[in-house]
C-alpha positions in Angstrom: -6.2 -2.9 -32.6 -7.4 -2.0 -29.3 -9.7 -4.2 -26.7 -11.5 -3.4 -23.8 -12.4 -6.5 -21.7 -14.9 -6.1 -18.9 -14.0 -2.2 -18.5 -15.9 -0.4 -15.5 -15.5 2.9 -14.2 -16.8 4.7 -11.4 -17.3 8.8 -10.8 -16.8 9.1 -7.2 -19.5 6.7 -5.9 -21.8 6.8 -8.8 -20.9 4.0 -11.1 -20.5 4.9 -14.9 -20.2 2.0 -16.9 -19.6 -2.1 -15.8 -18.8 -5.4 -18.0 -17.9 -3.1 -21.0 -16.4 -5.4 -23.8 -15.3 -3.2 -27.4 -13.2 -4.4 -30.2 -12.1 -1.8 -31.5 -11.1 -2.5 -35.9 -8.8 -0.7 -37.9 -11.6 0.7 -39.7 -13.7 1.9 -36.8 -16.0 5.0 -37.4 -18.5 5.4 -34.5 -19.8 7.7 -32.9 -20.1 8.2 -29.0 -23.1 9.2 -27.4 -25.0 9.0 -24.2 -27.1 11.3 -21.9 -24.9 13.6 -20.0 -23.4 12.5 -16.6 -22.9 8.5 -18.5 -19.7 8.4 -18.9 -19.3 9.2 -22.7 -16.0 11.6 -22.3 -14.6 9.0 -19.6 -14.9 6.4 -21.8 -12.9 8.2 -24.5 -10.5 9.0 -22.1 -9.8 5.5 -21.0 -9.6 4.4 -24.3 -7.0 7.1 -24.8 -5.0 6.2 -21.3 -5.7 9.2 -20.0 -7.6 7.9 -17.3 -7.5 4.0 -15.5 -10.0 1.4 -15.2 -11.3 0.3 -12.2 -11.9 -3.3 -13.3 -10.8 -5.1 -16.3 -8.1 -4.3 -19.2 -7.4 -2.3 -22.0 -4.9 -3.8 -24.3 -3.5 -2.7 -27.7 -2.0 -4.1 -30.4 1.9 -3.3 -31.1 3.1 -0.2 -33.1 -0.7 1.6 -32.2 -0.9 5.5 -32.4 -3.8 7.2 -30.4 -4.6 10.9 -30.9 -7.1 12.8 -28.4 -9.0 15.9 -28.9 -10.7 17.3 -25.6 -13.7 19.5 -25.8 -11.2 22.4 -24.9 -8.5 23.9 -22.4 -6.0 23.2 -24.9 -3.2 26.4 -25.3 -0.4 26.8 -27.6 2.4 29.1 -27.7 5.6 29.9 -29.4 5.2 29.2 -32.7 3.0 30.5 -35.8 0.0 28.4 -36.7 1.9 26.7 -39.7 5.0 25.9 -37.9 2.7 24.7 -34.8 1.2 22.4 -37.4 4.4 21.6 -39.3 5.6 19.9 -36.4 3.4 17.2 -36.8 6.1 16.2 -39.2 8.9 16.5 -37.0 9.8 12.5 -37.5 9.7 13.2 -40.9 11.6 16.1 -41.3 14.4 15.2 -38.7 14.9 12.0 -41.5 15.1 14.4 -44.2 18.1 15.9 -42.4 19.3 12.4 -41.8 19.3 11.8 -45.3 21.8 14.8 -45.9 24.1 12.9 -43.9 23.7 9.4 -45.1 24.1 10.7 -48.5 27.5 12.3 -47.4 28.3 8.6 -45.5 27.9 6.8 -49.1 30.2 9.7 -50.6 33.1 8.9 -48.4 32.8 5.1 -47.9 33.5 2.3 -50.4 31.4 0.6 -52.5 32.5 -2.7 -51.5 32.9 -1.8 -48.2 30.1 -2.8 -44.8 30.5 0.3 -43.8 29.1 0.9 -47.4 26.6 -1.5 -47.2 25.2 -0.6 -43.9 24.3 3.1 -44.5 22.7 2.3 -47.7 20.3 -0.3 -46.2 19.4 2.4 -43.9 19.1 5.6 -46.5 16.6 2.9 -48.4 14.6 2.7 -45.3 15.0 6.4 -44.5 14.1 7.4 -48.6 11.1 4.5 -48.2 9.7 6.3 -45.1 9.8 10.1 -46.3 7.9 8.7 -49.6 4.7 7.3 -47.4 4.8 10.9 -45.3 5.1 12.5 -49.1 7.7 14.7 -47.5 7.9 17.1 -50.2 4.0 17.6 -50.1 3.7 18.8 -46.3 3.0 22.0 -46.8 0.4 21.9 -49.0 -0.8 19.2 -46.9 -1.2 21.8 -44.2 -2.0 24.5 -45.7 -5.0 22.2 -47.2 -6.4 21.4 -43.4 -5.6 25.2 -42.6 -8.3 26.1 -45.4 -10.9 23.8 -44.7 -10.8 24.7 -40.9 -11.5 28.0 -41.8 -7.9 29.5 -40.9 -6.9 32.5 -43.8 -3.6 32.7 -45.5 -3.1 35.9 -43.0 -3.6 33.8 -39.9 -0.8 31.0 -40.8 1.9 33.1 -40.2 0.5 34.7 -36.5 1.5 33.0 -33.5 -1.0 30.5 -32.0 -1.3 32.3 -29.1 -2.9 35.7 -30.8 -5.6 33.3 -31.1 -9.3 32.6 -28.6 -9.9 29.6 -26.9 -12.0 28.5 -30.1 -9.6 28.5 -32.6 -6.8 27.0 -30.9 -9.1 23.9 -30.2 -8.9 24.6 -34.5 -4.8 24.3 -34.4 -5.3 20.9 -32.3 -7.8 20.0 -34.2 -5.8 20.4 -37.5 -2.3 19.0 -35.8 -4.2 15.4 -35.1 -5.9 15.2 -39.0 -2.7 15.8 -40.4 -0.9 13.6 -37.7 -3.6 10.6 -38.7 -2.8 8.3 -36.1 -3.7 5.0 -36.0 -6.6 5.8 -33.7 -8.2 9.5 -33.6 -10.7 10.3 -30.5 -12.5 13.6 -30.6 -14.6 14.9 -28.0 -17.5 17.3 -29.8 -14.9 18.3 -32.8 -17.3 20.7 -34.3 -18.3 22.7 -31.2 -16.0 25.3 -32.3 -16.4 25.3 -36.0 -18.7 26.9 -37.8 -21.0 25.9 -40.7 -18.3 25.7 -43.6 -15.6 24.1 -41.3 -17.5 21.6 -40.4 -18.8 21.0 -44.0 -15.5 20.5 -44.8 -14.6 18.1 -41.8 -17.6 16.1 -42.7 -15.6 15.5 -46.4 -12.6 14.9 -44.9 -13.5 12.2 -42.1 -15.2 10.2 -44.8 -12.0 10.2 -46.7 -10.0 9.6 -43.4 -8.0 6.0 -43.9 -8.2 5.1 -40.4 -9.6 4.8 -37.0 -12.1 7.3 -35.7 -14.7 7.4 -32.4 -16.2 10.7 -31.9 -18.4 12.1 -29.4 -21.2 14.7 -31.4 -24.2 16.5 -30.2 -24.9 17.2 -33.8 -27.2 14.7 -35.7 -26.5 15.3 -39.4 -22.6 15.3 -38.6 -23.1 11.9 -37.2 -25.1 10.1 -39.9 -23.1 11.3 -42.7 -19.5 10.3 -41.2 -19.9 7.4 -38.9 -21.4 3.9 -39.5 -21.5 2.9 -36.2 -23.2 3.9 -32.8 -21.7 3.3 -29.3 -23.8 4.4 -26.6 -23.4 4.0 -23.1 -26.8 3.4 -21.3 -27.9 2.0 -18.3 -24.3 1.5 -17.1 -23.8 -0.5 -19.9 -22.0 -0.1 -23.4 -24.4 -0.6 -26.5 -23.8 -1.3 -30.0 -26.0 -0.2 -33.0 -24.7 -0.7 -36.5 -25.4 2.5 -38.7 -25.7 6.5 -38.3 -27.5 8.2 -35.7 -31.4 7.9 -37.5 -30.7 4.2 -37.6 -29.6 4.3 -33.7 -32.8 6.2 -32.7 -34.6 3.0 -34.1 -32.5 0.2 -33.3 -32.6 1.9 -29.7 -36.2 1.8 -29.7 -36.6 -1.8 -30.4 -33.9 -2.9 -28.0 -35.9 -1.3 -25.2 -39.3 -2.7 -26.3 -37.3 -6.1 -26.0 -35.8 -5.0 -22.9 -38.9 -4.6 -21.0 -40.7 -7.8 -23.0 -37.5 -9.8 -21.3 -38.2 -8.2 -17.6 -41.8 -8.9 -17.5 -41.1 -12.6 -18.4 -37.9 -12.5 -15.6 -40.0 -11.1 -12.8 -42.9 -13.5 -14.0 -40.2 -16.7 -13.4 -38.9 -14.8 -10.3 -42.1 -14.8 -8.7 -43.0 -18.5 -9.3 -39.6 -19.6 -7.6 -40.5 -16.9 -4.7 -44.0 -18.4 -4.7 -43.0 -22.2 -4.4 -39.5 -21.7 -2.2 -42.6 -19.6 0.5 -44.8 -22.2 0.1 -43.0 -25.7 0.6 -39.4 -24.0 2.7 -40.3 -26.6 5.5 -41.6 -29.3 4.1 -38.8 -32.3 4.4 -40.3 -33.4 1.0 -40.0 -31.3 -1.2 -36.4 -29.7 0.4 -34.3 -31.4 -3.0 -37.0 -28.8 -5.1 -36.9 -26.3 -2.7 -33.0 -25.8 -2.9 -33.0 -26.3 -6.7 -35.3 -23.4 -6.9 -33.2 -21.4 -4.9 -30.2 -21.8 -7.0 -31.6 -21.2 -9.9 -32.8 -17.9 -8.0 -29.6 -16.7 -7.7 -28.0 -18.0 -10.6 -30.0 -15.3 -12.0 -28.8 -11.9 -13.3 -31.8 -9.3 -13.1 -32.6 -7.6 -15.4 -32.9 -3.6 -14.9 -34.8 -1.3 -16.9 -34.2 2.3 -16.2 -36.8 4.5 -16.1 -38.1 6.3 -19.5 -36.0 9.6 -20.6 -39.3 11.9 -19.9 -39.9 14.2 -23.6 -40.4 16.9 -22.9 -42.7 19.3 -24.8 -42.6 23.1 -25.0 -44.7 25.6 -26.4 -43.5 28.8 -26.7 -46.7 31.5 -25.5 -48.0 33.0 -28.1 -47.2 36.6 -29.1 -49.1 39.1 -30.3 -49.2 39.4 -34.5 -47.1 41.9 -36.3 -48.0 43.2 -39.4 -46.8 41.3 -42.5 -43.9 43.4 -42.8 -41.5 42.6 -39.9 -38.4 44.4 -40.7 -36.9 46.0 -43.6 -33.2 46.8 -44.1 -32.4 49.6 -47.1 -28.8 50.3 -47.7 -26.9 48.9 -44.7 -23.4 49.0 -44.2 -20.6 48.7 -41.5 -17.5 49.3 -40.8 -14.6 48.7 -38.4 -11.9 50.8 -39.4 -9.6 49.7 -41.5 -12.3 46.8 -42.5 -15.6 47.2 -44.0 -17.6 44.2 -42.6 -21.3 44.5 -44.9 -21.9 46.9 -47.6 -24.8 48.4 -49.3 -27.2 45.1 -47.7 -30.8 45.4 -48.8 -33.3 43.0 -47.8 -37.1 42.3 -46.3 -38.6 39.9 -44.0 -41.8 39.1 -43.7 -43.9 37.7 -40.6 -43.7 33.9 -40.3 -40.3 33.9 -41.8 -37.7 31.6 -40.3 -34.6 32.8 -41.5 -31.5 30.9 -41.1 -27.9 33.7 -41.9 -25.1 31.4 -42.5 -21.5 32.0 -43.4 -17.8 31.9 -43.4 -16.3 33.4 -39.7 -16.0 37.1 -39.4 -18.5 37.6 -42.6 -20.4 39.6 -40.7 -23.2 37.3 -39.4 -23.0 38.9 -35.2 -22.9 42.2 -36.3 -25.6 41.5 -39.2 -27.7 40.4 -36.4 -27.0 42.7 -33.9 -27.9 45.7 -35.9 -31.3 44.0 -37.0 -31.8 44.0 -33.1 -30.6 47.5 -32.8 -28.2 46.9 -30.5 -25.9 48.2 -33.0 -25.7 51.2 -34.8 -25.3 50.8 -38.6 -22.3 53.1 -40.5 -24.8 54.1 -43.2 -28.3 52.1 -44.4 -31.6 51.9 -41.8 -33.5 49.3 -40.0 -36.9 49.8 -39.8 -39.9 47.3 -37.9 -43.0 47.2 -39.5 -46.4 47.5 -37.2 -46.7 46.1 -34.2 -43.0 44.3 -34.0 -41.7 43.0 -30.7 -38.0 42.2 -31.2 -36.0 40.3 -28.9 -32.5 39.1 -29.5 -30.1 36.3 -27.8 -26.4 37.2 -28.1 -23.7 34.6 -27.6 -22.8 36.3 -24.4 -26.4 36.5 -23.4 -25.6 35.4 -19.8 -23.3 39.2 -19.4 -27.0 40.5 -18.7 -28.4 38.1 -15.7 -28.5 39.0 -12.5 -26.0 36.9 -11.0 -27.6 37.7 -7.5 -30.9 35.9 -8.9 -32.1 32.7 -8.3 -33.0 30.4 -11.2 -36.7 29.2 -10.6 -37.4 32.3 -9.0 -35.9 34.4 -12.1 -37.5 32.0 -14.6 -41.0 32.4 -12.8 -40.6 36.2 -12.5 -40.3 36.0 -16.8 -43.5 33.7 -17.0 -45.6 34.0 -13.8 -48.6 32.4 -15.6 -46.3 29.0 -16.6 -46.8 26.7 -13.8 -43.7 26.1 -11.8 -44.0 22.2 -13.1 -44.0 23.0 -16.5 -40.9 25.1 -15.9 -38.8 22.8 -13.8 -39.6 20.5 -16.8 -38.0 23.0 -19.2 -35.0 23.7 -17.0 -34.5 19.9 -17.3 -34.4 19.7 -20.6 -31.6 22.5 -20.6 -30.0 20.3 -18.3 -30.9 21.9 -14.6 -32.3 19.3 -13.1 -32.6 18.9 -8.9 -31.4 21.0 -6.6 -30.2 22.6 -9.9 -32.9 25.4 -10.3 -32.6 26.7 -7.0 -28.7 28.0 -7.7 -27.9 31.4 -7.6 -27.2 32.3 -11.1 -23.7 33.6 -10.6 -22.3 30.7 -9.9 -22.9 28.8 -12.9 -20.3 28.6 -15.8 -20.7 30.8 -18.6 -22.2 28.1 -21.1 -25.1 27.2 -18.3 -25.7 30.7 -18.1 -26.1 31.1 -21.8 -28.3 27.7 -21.6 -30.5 29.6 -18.8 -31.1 32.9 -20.8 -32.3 30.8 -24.1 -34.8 29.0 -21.3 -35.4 32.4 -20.0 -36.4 33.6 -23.5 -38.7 30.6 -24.5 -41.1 31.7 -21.5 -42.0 35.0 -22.6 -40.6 35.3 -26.3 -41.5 38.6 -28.2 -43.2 38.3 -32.1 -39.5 38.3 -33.9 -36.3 36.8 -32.5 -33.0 37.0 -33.2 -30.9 33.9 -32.7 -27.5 34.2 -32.2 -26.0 30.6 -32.0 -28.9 29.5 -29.6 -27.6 25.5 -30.7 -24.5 26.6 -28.4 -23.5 24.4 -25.4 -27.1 22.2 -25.6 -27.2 18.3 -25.8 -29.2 16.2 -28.7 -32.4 16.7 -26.0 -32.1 20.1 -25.2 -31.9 21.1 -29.5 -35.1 18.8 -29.5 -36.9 20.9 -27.2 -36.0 24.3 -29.0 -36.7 23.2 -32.5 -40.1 22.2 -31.5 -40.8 25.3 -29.6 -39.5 27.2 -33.0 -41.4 24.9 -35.2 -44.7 25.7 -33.2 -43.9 29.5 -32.8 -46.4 32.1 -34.8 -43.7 35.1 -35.2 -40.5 35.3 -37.2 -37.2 33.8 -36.3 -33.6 35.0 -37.9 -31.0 32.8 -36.3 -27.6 32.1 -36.5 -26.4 28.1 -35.9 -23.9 25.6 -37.4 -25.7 22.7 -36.6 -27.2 21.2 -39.9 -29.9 19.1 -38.7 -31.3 22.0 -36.8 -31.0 24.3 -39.8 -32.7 22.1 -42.4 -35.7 21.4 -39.5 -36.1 24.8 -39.5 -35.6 27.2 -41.8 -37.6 28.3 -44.7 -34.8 31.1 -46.2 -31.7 31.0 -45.8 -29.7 34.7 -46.0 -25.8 34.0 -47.1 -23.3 36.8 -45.5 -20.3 36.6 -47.7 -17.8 39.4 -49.1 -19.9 42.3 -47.5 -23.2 41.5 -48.6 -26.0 39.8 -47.8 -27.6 36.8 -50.5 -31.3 35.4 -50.2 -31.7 32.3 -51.0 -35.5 30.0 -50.5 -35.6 27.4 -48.8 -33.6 25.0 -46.1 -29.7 24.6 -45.9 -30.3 21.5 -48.6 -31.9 24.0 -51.1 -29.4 26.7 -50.0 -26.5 24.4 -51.0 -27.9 22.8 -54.2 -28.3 26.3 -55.6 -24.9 27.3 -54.3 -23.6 24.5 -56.9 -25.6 25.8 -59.9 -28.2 23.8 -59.2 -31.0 25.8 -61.4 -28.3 26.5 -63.9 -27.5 22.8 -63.9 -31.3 21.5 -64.5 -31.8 24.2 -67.3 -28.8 23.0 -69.1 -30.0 19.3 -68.9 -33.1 20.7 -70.3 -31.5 22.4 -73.3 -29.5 18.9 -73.8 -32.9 17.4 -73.6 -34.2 19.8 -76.3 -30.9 19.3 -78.6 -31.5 15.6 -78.7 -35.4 15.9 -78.9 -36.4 14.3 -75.7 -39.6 15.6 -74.7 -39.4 18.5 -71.3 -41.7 17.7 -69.1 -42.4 20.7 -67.5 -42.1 20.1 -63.2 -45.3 21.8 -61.2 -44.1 24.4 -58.4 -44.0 23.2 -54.9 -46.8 25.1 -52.9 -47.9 25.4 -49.7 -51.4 24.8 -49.5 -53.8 28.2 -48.7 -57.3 27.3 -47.2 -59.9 27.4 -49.9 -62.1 30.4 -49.6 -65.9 30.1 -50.6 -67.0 31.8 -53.9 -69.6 34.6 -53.1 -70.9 36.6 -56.4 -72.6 39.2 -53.6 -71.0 42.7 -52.8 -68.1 41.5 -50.6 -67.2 44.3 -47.7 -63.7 45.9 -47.3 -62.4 44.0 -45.1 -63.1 40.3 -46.4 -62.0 42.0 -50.2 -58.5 42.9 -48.5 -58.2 39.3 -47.2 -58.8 37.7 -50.5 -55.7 40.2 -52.5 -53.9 39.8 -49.6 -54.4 35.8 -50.6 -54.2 36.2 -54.0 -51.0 38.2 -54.0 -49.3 35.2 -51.2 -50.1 32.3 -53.2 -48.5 34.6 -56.6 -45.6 35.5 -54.4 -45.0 32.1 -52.9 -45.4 30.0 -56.4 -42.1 31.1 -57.6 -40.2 31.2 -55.1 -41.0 27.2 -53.9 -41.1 26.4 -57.6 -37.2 25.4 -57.4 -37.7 22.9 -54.6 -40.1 20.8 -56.5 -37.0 21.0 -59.7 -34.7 19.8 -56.7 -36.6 17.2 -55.8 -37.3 15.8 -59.5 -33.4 15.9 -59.9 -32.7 14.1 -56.9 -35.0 11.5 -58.2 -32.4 11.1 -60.8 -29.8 9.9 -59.2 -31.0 6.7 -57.4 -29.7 6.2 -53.9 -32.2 3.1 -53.0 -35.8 2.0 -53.4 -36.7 3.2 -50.3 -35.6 6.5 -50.9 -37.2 6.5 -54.4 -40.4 5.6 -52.9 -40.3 8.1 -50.5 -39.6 11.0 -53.3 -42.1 9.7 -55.5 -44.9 10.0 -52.7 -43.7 13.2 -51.9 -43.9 15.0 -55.4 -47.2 13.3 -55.9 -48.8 15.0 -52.9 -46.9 18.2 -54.3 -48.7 18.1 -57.0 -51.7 17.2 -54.9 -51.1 20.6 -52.9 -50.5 22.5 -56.2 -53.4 21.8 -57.8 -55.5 22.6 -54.6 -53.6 25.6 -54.7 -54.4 26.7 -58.6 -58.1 25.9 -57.9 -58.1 28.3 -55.2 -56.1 31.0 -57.1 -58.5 31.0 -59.8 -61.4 30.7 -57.8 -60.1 33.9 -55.8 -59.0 35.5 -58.8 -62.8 35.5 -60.3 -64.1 36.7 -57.4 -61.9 39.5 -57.4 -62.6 39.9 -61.6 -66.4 40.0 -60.4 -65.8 42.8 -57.9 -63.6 44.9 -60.1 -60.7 44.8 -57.7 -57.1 44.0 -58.5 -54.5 42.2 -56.4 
């Protein structure tokens, strides 16, 4: 369908990519990735004609349709989102006409007639055509990508050009999936969708019936809709058969070989060096010596680039809050004509990471900027608990930098006891790297401002933190670096994301914003969505069924998180140590319930068999929940006698 034979590009002088050889199938799914500054979006480009070689061909087969989605700077105008999408169709549609008029043709010719005979032959081929488009079915096949992309029924009749930059990279985005070329390129396609959009995307490219290369910073979105990997490394293009997890391996293994394969070059290097040195002028051996030499430079070095340094973060420590961190009673806001939340009531409680999730405009910004009190709330309060240090990134969060400031200088003013290696190592992995951090921080664009201020905020983080799309604008390496600084943090965290693979490595409740209020939900975004389809409700009818045709229940042990055993003491215990064993007691009671669901999830999933492997893996991780629980019941009642024998109560 499409070949690229000995492709290289260059970048000015820095060379991209050389001896680049893809074939690309009519039933390509891959995605592209690469470190940034490798050439990944070039590549697409070339594929797409937008930009030239500089050495070798492209060539496509005949009849080939290529469609090409740009990270952004795309604008439309004129028309209202429906119509701007309708004329996708316009082919289609300008047939539809033509088969008004062929129709009238066949009334006024004769039957017997060529004249006859040629118009019909061509109002088959016109009627064949409009059946493959399913002419009569295009607006509910765009009012079905409209949906999913997260437009409402309101929005399809606006013009396109009422709408952000964001959401008309949505109307391109929803012209090329209905277009369905032969060949669609997308350059990050979910960087402006949020969570449910690109839930839906996901469903829809593994449905797609043709050609697809993406380029994706998001890890889930790439193992669930691709089965291929091209990366482009070392000025090189690389192949890896399977999703992005399967890459990381693969990837891993090709460099071990790599550097095996060096070492035993530059081992046969240096014994040609060492025997051309030693007999060059010896008539003798001259026949040897030369032989040597060719072979020499018959050979193609191998490079091996240096290692990708990982870097590490951890965030400093705050000071604790009390368990309470913030409380919300009542809270509702409004923007007249539109009430946005109404009547929210919730708690959070210190080590909570909190993930708030839904639809666009349900109210997840201004959620969050009220709980930062940045915003005042219509009715309802906000109240911290003891000791709270709240600190809160906005999506805008660069508006509030000094743009006079230099970086390193700015970052080290935020964290003087970080030492300035340890920070340059950071700024790296937010991709300022160089002369980089010594840049005034007015002249960088608005996304490596807003990359800067989440840097900024890692070095000197208060004991809760509100998150408010912090995934925005950062590569695979950079998300790497904040979710193991988040992991490893001791406060709270509430953030807002639509990366998936960042949400289920993080969270541990999810909080659903969704017709005005506010829905908690335990657990990660897995557990968040396997409730959302009656998950509970589903296993407890199973059970019933199970009942009805008397198979015995087993009943499934709640997942836990293991407490530290405290020792058993039958002696007068003092206040404080008394407090810290309720305070135990009434964690582990709390926590039983609320985890028991996750061990029922698991046990289901176990039903439906996806491949040893993965059956092995689920069976060794609800044995060592049940490990945990038991440890955990031990403990319980162990606590619990010792607070029987000191006459307290929980």
């Amino acid at each position: 369908m499409l070949h690229l034979a000995d492709g290289a590009k260059r970048f000015g002088h820095k060379l991209l990519f050389e001896g680049a050889n893809w074939l690309i199938t009519p039933d390509e799914r891959t995605g592209l990735v690469g470190g940034n500054g490798t050439g990944k979006s070039t590549l697409l480009k070339v594929l797409a004609g937008i930009e030239q070689l500089d050495h070798g061909k492209l060539n496509r087969s005949k009849g080939l349709t290529i469609g090409y989605l740009p990270q952004d700077g795309l604008v439309m105008r004129g028309k209202t989102v429906f119509d701007e999408c309708l004329s996708v169709f316009h082919e289609a549609l300008a047939m539809d006409k033509e088969m008004d008029t062929l129709s009238d043709q066949l009334a006024h010719y004769a039957p017997d007639s060529a004249e006859y005979a040629t118009v019909a032959d061509r109002f088959s081929l016109v009627s064949d055509t409009l059946q493959q488009h399913d002419l009569y079915n295009l607006d509910a096949q765009v009012g079905a990508v409209l949906g999913g992309l997260g437009f409402a029924k309101d929005d399809w009749t606006r013009h396109t050009e009422e709408f952000s930059g964001g959401w008309q990279m949505r109307i391109a985005l929803a012209k090329l999936l209905l277009e369905k070329p032969s060949l669609l390129l997308m350059d990050e396609p979910t960087n402006h969708l949020d969570l449910e959009s690109r839930n839906w995307l996901e469903e829809y490219l593994r449905s797609y019936p043709r050609a697809f290369i993406l380029i994706s910073h998001d890890r889930y979105f790439l193992d669930v809709t691709v089965n291929k990997i091209t990366e482009v490394w070392n000025k090189r293009v690389w192949f890896y058969t399977g999703g992005y997890e399967k890459f990381v391996k693969q990837k891993t293994e090709r460099r071990e070989q790599l550097a095996k394969d060096y070492a035993s070059q530059k081992e046969r290097i240096e014994q040609l060096e060492a025997f051309i040195n030693r007999f060059r002028y010896q008539a003798t051996k001259a026949k040897q010596v030369q032989s040597r030499v060719k072979e020499l430079d018959r050979i193609e070095r191998i490079d091996v680039p240096e290692d990708e340094e990982t870097i590490h973060f951890t965030f400093p420590q705050p000071p604790v809050s009390g368990r309470l961190v913030c409380e919300v009673n009542g809270l509702s806001k409004r923007y007249e004509p539109k009430q946005i939340l109404s009547n929210v009531n919730f708690t959070i409680e210190r080590g909570d990471r909190i993930a708030l999730v839904g639809p666009n405009g349900a109210g997840k910004s201004t959620l969050i900027r009220m709980l930062s009190m940045m915003e005042e709330p219509t009715t309802g309060s906000v109240r911290y608990g003891h000791n709270v240090l709240a600190d809160y990134f906005a999506q805008d969060q660069y508006k509030v930098l000094n743009p006079d400031a230099v970086m390193l200088e700015d970052i080290s003013s935020a964290a003087p006891k970080v030492p300035t290696t340890e920070l340059r190592n950071l700024l790296g992995a937010f991709l300022f790297a160089g002369e980089d951090v010594f840049k005034k921080l007015g002249v960088l664009s608005g996304g490596e401002r807003n990359r800067y201020a989440l840097a900024r905020m890692l070095v000197s983080p208060a004991n809760f933190i509100l998150l408010d799309e912090p995934t925005n604008h950062l590569d695979l390496r950079a998300k790497d670096v904040l979710l193991e600084a988040i992991r490893n943090f001791t406060g709270t965290v509430l953030f807002v994301s639509h990366d998936r693979y960042f949400i289920d490595g993080l969270a541990t409740r999810v909080f659903e914003c969704e017709h005005g209020g506010v829905q908690v939900f335990p657990g990660n975004y897995e557990d968040y969505l396997w409730r959302k389809s009656g998950g509970p409700d589903a296993l407890q009818a199973a059970a019933i069924e199970m009942q009805k045709a008397h198979i015995p229940v087993v009943e499934a042990p709640p997942v836990v998180v293991a407490i530290p055993a405290a020792a058993s003491n039958a002696k007068k215990l003092n206040p404080i140590k008394l407090k810290q064993i309720q305070e135990r007691v009434k964690f582990a009671e709390d926590e039983m319930p609320r985890m028991e669901d996750r061990m029922f999830a698991l046990e289901a999933a176990m039903g439906n068999f996806v491949s040893a492997e993965e059956s092995q893996k689920q069976t060794a991780q609800l044995a060592e929940l049940r490990k945990q629980h038991e440890a955990l019941m031990l403990e319980w009642e162990d606590l619990s006698t010792q607070l029987e024998e000191q006459g307290a109560v929980v």
